[in-house]
C-alpha positions in Angstrom: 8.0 48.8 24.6 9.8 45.9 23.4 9.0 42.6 21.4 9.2 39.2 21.5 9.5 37.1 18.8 9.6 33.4 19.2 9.8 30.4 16.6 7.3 28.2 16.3 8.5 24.4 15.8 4.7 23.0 15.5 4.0 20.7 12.7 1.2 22.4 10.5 -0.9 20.0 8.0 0.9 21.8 4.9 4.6 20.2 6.6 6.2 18.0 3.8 6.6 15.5 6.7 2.9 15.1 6.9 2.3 15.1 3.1 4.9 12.1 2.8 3.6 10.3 5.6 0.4 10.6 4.1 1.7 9.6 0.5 3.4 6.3 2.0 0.6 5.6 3.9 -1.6 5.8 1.0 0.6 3.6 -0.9 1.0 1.0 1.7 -3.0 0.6 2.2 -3.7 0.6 -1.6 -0.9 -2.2 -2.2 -2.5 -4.1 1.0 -6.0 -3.7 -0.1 -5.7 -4.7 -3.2 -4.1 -8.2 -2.1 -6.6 -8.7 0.7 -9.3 -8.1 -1.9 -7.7 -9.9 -4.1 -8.0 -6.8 -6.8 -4.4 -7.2 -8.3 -3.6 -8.6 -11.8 -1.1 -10.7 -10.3 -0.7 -13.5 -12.5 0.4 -15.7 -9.7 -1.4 -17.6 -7.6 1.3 -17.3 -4.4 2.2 -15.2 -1.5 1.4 -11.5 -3.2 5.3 -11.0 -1.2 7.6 -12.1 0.5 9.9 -10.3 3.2 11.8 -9.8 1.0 10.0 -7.9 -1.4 8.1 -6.0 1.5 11.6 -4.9 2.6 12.6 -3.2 -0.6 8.9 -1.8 -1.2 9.6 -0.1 2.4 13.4 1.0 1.5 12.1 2.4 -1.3 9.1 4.3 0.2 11.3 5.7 2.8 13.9 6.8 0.1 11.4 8.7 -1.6 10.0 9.9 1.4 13.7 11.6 2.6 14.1 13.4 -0.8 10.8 14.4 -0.7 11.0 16.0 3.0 14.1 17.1 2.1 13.5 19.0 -0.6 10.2 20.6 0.7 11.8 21.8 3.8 14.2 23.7 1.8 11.5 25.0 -0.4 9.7 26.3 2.3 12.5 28.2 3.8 13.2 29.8 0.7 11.6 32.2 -1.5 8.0 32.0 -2.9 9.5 31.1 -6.5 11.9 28.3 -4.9 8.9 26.8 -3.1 6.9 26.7 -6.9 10.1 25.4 -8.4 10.1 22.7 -6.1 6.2 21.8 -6.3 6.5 21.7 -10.3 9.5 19.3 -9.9 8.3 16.8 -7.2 5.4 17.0 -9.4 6.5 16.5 -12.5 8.6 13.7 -10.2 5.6 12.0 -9.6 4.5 12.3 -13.0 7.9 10.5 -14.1 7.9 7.7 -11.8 4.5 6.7 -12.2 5.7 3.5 -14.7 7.1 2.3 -11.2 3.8 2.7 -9.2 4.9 -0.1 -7.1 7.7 2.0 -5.5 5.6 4.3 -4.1 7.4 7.1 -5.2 4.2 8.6 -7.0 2.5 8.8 -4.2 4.8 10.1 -2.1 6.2 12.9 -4.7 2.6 13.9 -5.8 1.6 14.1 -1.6 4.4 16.8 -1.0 4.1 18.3 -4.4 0.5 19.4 -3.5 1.4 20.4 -0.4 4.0 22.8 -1.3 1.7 24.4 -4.3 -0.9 25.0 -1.6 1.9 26.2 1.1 2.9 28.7 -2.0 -0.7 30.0 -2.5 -1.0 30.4 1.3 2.0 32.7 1.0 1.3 34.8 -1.9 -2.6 34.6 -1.7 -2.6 33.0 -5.6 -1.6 30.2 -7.8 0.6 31.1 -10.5 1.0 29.3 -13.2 3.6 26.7 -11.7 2.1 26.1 -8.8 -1.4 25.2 -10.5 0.3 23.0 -12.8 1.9 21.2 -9.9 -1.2 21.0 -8.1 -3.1 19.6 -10.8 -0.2 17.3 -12.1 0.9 16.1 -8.1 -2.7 15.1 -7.5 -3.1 13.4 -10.8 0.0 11.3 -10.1 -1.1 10.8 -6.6 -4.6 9.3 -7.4 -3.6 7.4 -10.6 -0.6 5.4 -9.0 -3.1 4.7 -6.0 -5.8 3.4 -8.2 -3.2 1.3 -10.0 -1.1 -0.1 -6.9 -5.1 -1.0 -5.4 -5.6 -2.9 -8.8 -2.1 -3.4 -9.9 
């Protein structure tokens, strides 16, 4: 009898790829919104930005986005403990950055930070303490620096 393994390259919903997507994405509409709706503080009465400004919001958010992937691919192809390291860090990341909600880098790190605490209970069947902590931190970050970029 013999066996055949074989590697599965599909992209599952708990894929740091996804969970930064999803964290830009988030970012982009709440910024948007909140110009269309005309919901931001913004003192000025102009253009809410120019190209400019839209290219370096985008540089940034793909920046963030790169780390992010990058360090949750690594995570996941490591050992349970790496994989809770690196959701406490992105989260406490997110946590960090939120002063600069307009970068989207709250979003982006809270996104994957989730992710990868749920990817780690998946695997061991449990939170532990790190992973909770990053779940409940990354989704804190993720929804406060969306609220504030839709009413900036």
């Amino acid at each position: 009898m013999s066996a055949i393994s074989t590697t599965s390259h599909r992209l599952d919903m708990l894929h740091p790829l996804i969970a930064a997507a999803t964290g830009a994405a988030t970012f982009g509409l709440t910024m948007i919104a909140g110009d269309v709706f005309d919901l931001n503080t913004d003192a000025d009465t102009g253009p809410a930005t120019s190209v400019w400004e839209f290219a370096l919001y985008v540089a940034l958010v793909l920046v963030a986005s790169v780390i992010a992937v990058w360090l949750g691919l690594r995570a996941r192809a490591g050992s349970p403990s790496r994989l809770s390291g690196t959701a406490l860090g992105l989260a406490i990341g997110s946590a960090a950055t939120f002063v600069a909600f307009w970068s989207g880098w709250p979003q982006v790190f809270g996104a994957v930070a989730v992710v990868l605490a749920i990817e780690h209970r998946r695997r061991i069947g449990s939170f532990s303490g790190a992973t909770l902590t990053a779940l409940i931190l990354g989704a804190i970050a993720f929804i406060a620096a969306a609220i504030t970029s839709l009413l900036g």
